[in-house]
N, CA and C of each residue as an Amber inpcrd file, in Angstrom:
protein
   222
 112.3440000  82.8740000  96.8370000 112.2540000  84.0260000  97.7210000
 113.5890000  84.7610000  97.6690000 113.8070000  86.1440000  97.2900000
 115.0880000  86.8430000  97.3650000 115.1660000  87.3440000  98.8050000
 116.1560000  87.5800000  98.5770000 116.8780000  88.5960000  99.8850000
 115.9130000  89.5970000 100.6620000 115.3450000  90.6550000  99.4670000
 114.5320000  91.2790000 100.3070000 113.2170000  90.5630000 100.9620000
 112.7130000  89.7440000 100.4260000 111.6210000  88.9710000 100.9760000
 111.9590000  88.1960000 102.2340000 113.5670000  87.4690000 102.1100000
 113.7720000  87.5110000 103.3950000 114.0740000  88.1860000 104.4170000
 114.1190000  89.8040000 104.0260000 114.4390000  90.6630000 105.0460000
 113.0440000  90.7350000 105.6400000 112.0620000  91.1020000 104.7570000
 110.8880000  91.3440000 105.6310000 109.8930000  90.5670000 106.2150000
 110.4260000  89.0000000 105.7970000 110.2230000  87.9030000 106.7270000
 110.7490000  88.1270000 107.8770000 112.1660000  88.2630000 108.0370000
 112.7500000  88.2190000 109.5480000 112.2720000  89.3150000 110.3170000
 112.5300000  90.6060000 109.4610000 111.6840000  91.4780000 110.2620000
 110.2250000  91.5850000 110.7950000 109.4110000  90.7440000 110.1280000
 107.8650000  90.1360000 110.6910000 107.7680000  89.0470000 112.2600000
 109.1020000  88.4720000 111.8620000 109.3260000  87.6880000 112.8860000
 109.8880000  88.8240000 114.0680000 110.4470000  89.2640000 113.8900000
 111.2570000  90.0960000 114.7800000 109.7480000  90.7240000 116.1130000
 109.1790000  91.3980000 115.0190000 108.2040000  91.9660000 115.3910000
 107.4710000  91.3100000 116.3690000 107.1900000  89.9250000 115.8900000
 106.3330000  88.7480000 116.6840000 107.1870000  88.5830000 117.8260000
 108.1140000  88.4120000 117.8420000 109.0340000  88.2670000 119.3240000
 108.9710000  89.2480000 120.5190000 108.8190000  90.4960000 119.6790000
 108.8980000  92.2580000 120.8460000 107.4930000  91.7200000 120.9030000
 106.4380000  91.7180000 120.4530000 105.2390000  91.4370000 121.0800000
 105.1840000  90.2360000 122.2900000 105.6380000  89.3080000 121.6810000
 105.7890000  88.4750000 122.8380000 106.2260000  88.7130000 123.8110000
 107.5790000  89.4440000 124.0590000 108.3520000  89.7650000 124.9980000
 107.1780000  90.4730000 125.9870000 106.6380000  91.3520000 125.2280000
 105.5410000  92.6590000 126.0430000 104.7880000  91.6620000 126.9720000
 104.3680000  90.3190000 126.2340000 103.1950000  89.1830000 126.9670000
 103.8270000  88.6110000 128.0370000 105.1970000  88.1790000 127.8690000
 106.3540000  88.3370000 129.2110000 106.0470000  88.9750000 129.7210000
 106.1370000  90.2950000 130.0980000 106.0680000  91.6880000 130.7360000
 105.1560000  91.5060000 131.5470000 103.6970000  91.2960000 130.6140000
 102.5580000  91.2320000 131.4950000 102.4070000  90.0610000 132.8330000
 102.7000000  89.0950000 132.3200000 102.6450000  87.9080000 133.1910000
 103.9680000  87.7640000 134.2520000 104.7160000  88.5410000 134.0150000
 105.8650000  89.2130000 135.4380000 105.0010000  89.9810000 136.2910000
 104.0550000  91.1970000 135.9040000 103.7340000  91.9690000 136.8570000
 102.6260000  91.1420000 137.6530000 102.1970000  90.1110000 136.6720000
 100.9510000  88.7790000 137.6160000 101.8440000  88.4760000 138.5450000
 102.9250000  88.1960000 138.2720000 103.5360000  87.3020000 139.4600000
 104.0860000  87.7110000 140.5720000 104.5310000  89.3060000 140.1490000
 105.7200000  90.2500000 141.1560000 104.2990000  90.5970000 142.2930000
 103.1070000  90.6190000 141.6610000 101.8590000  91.4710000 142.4010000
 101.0450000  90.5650000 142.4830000 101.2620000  89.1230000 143.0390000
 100.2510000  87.8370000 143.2470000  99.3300000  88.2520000 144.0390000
  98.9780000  89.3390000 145.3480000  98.2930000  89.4020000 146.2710000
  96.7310000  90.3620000 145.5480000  97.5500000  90.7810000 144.2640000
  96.1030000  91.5310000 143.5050000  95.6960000  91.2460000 142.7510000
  96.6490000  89.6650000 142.4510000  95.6290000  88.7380000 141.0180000
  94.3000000  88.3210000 140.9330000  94.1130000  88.7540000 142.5270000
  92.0850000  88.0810000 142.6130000  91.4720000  88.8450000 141.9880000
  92.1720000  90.0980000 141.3250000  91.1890000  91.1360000 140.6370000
  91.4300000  91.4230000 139.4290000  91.9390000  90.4600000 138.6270000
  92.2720000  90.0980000 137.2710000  91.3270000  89.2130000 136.8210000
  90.7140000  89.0760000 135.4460000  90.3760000  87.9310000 134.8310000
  90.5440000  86.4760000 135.0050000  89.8390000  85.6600000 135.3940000
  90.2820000  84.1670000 135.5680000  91.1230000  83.5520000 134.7620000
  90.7920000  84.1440000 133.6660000  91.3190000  83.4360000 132.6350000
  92.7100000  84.1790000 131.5860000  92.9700000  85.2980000 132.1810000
  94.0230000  86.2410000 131.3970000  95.7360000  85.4860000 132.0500000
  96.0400000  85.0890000 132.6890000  97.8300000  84.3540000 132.8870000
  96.9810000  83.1410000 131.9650000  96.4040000  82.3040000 131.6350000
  95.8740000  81.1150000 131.1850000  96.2320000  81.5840000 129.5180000
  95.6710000  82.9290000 128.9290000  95.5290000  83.0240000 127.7360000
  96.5840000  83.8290000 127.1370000  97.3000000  84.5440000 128.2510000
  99.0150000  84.9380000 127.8350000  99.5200000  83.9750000 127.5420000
  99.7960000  82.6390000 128.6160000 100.4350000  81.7940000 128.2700000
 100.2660000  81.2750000 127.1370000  99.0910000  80.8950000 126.5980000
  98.5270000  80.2930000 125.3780000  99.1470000  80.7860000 124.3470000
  99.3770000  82.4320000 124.3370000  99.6240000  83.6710000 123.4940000
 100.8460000  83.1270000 123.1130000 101.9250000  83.1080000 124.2440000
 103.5060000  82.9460000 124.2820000 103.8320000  81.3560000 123.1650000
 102.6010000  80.5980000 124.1020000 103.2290000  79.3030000 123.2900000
 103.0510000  79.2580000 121.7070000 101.6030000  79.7880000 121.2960000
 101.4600000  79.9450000 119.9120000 102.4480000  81.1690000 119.2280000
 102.7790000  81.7320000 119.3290000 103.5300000  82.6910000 118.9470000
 104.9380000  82.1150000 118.8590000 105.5470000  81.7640000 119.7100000
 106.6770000  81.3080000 119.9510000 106.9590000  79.8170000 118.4560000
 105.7640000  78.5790000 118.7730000 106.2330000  77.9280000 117.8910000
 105.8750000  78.4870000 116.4000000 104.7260000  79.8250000 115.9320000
 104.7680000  80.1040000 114.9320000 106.0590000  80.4830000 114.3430000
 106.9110000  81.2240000 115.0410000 107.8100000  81.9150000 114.9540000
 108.8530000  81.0220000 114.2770000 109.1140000  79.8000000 115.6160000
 110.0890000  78.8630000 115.1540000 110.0270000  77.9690000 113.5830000
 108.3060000  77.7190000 113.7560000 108.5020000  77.2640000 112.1580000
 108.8220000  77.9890000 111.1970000 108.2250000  79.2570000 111.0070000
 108.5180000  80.2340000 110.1010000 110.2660000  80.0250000 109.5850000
 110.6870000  80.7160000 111.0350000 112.4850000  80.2060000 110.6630000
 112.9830000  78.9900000 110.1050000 112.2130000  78.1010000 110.4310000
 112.4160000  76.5030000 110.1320000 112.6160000  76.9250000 108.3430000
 111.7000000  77.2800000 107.8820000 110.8600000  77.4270000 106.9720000
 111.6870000  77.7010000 105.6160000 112.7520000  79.1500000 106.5630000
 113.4490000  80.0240000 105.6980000 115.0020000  79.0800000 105.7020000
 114.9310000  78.7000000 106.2690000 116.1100000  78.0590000 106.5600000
 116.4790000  76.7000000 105.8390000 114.9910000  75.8490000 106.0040000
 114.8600000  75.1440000 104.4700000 114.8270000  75.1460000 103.4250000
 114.4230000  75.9400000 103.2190000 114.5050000  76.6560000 101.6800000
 115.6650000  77.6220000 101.0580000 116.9910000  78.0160000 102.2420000
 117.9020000  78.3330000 101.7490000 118.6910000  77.1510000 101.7540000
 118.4220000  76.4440000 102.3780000 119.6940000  75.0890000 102.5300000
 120.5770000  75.0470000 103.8320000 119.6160000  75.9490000 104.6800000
 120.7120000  76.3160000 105.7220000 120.1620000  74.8710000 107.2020000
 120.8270000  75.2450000 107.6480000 120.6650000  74.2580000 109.0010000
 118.9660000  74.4070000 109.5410000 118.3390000  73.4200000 109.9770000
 116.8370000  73.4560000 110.4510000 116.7990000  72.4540000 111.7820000
């Protein structure tokens, strides 16, 4: 993998993180506005969270990934 391939790896990752962050976002305004969560989906803080965790360790392996394969720390 060259350089540029790892640029637009990290930048894929990058990407995956601002999305995540946004899934943060959402599940702050669940919490700041608990008294109007009865009128949300049962199941939407359940499947953000889900969102965050899969995303999050995709992310980390990915890096794992690049990082093995340069020789760098994992």
């Amino acid at each position: 993998m060259g350089k540029y391939e790892i640029f637009v790896e990290l930048e894929d990752i990058h990407s995956k993180y601002e999305r995540i962050h946004s899934i943060i976002g959402i599940l702050q305004m669940f919490t700041a506005e608990i008294v109007e969560i009865a009128g949300a989906p049962s199941n939407s803080l359940a499947d953000a969270l889900f969102e965050i965790e899969m995303g999050m360790g995709e992310a980390n392996d990915r890096l794992k990934s690049l990082f093995a394969e340069k020789g760098g720390a994992a």
